[in-house]
C-alpha positions as CSV (number, residue, x, y, z in Angstrom):
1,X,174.0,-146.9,204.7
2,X,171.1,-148.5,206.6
3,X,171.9,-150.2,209.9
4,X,170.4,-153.8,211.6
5,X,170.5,-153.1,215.4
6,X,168.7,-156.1,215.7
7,X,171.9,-158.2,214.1
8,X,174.5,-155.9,214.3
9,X,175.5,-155.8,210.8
10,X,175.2,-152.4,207.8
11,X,174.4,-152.3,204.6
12,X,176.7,-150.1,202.4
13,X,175.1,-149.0,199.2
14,X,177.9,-148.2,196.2
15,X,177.4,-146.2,193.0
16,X,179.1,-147.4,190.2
17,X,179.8,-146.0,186.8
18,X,179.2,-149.0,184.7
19,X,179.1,-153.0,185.1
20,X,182.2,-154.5,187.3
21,X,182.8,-156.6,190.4
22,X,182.3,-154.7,194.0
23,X,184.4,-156.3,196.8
24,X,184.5,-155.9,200.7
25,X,187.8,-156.5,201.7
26,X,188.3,-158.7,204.8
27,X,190.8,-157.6,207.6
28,X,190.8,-157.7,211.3
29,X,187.3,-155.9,212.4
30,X,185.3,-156.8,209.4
31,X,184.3,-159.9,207.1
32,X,184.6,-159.5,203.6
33,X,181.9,-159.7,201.0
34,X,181.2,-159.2,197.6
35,X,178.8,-158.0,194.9
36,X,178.5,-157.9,191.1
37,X,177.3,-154.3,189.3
38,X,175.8,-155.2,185.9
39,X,174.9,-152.1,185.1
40,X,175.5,-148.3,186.4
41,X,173.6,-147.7,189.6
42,X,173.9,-148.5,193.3
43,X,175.1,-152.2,194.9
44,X,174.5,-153.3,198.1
45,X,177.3,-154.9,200.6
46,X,176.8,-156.0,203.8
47,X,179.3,-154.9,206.9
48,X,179.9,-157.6,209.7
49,X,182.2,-157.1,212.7
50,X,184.7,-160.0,213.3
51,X,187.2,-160.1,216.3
52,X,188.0,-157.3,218.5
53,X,184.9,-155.2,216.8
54,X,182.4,-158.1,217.1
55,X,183.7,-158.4,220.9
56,X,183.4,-154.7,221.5
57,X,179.9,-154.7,219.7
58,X,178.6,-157.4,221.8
59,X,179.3,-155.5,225.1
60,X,179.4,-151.8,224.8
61,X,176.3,-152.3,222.0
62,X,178.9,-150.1,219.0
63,X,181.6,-150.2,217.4
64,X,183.5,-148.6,214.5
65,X,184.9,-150.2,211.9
66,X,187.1,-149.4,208.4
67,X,185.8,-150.9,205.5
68,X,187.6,-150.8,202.1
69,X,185.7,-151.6,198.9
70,X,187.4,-152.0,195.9
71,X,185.4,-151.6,192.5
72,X,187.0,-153.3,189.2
73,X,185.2,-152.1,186.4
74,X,184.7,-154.7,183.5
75,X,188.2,-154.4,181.4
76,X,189.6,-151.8,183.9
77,X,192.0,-150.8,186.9
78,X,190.6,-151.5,190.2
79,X,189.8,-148.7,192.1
80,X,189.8,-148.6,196.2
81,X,188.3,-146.2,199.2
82,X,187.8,-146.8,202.8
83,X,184.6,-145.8,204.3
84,X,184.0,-145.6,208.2
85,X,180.9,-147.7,209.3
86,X,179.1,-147.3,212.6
87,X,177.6,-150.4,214.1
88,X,175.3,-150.3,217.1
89,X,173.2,-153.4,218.3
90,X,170.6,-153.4,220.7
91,X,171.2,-155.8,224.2
């Protein structure tokens, strides 16, 4: 995970076993995004705060946020796990 200070934002990188669609899920503290794997390797998603986190970010400079990534392999089950991202921004 590599953080923006600058922006605010992190971006998560996911190993995958094999070719399939990579989703951020949206919910109250972070926007959703999304990402295709054609191959095995590592994808990159990018972690916003929205709402109370983007409020919280703007004046204490961090904020925590739960962000659940779902990988659907090509032909498979989908498969989910929440990860715990730290975003700080500079004022």
């Amino acid at each position: 995970m590599k953080r923006n200070k600058r922006k605010g934002t992190a971006k998560l990188t996911v190993s995958v076993p094999g070719p399939g669609d990579i989703e951020l899920a949206q919910g109250k503290t972070v926007k959703g995004d999304e990402a295709r794997a054609d191959d095995a390797g590592e994808a990159t998603l990018t972690v916003k705060a929205k709402g109370k986190a983007k409020k919280k970010l703007s004046s204490k400079g961090k904020a925590k946020v739960a962000a659940d990534v779902t990988y659907t392999p090509d032909g498979g089950q989908p498969n989910t796990q929440t990860a715990s991202v730290k975003l700080s921004k500079k004022r």
